[in-house]
C-alpha positions as CSV (number, residue, x, y, z in Angstrom):
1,X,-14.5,-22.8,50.3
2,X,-12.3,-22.8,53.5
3,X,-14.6,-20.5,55.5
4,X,-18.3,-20.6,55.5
5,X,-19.7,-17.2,54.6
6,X,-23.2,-15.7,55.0
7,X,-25.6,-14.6,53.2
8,X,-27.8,-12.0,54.3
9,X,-30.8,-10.3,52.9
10,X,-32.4,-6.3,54.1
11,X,-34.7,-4.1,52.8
12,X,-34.0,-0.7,51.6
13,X,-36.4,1.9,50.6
14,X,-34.5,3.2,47.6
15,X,-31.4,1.1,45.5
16,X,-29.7,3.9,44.5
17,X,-29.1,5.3,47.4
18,X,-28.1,2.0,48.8
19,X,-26.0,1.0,46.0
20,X,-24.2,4.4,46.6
21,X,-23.5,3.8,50.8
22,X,-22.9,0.2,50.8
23,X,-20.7,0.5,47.6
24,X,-18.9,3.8,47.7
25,X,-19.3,4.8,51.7
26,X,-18.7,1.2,52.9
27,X,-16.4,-0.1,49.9
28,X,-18.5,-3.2,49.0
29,X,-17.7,-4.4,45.8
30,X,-21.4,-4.6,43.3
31,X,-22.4,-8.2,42.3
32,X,-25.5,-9.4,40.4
33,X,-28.6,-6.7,40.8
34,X,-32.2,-6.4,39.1
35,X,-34.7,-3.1,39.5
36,X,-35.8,-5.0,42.8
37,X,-32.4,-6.0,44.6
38,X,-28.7,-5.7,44.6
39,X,-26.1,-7.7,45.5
40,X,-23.0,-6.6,47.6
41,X,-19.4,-8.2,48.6
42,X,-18.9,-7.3,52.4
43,X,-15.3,-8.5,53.3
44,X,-16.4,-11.8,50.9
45,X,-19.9,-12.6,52.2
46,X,-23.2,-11.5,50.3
47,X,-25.4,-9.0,51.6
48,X,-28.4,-8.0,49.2
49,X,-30.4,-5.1,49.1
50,X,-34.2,-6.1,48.7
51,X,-36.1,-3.1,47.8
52,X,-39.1,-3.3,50.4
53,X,-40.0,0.2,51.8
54,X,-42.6,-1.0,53.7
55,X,-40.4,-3.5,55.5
56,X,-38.2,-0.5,56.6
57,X,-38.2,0.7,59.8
58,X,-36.6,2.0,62.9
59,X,-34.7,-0.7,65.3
60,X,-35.9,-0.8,68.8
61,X,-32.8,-0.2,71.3
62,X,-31.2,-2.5,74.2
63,X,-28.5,-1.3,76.6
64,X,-25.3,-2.8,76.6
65,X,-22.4,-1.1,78.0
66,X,-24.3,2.5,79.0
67,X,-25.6,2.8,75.5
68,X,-28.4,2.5,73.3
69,X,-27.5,-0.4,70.6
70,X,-30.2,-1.0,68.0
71,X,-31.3,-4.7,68.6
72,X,-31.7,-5.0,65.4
73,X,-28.2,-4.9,63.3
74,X,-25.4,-6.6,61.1
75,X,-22.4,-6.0,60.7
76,X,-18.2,-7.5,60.8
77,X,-16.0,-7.4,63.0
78,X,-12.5,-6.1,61.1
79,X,-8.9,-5.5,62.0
80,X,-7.8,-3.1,64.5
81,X,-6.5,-0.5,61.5
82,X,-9.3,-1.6,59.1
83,X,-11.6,-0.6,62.1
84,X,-10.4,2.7,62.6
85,X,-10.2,3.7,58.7
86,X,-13.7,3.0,58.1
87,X,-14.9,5.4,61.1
88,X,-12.6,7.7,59.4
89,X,-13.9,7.1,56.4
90,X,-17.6,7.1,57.3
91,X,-16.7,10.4,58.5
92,X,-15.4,12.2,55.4
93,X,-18.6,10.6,53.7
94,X,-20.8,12.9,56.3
95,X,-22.0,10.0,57.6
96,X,-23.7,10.8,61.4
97,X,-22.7,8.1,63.8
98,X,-25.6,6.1,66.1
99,X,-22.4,5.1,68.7
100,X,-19.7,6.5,68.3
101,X,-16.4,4.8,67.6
102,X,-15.3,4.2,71.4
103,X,-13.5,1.0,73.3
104,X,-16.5,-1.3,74.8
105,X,-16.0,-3.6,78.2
106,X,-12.8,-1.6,78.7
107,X,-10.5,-4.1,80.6
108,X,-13.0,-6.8,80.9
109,X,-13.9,-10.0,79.2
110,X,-14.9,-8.9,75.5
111,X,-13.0,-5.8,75.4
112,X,-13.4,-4.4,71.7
113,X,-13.9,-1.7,69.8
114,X,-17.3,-0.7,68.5
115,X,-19.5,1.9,66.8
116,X,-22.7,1.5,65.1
117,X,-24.2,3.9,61.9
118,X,-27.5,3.5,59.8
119,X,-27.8,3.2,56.0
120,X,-29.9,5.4,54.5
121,X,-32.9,2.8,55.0
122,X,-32.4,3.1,58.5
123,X,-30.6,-0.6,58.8
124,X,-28.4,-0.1,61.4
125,X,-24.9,-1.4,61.4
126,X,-22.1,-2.2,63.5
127,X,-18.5,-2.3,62.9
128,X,-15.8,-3.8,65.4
129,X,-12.8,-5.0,66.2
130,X,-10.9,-6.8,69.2
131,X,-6.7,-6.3,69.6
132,X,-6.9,-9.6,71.1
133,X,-9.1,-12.1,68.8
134,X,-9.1,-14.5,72.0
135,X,-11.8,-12.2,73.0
136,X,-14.4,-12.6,70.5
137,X,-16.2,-15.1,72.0
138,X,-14.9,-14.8,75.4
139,X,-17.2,-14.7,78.8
């Protein structure tokens, strides 16, 4: 394995209606899955669907940049192009946008491009993307 991945684990309120946004909406590849859980490929890590509807619920919000980000979020961080064909494809899918897509820290340390959307579960997540990688991590 040259790069670690991760490995993370939400709750959803119904499968098939996660199995349907994560894997046709979003584009993750389907791995292993029981009546209880499913496994997807994100960009090569593993994200799994735990069905747990009592576990779901909204994310409280921070401000970052003028807007309201739910604290509580996952999400990658993808190539400039990759970025802005998900938005567009999130938006032929009807799906409603928390934040929309938009450049954050415009001209300052961090500059990248962000939005954020829900799953039907409510999980929120957050897609990005930085034209200059040198700024991911940058302070």
């Amino acid at each position: 394995m040259k790069r670690p991945r991760f490995h993370l684990a939400f709750p959803v309120d119904n499968l098939e209606e996660a199995r349907r946004f994560y894997g046709e909406v979003i584009g993750c590849a389907l791995g292993r899955s029981s009546d209880h859980w499913i496994d997807f490929d994100l960009h090569g890590h593993q994200i799994v669907a735990h069905l747990a509807p009592d576990e779901c619920s909204p994310a409280q919000t921070g401000a970052v940049d003028g807007k309201q980000v739910p604290v509580r979020h996952f999400g990658l961080i993808l190539g400039w192009e990759d970025w802005e064909a998900l938005a567009e494809r999130l938006r032929g899918a009807g799906i409603v946008f928390v934040i929309e897509p938009y450049v954050r820290f415009a001209g300052e340390a961090g500059e990248q491009g962000t939005y954020f959307v829900r799953d039907p579960a409510g999980n929120a997540l957050e897609f990005k993307s930085f034209r200059d990688e040198a700024q991911i991590f940058a302070s």
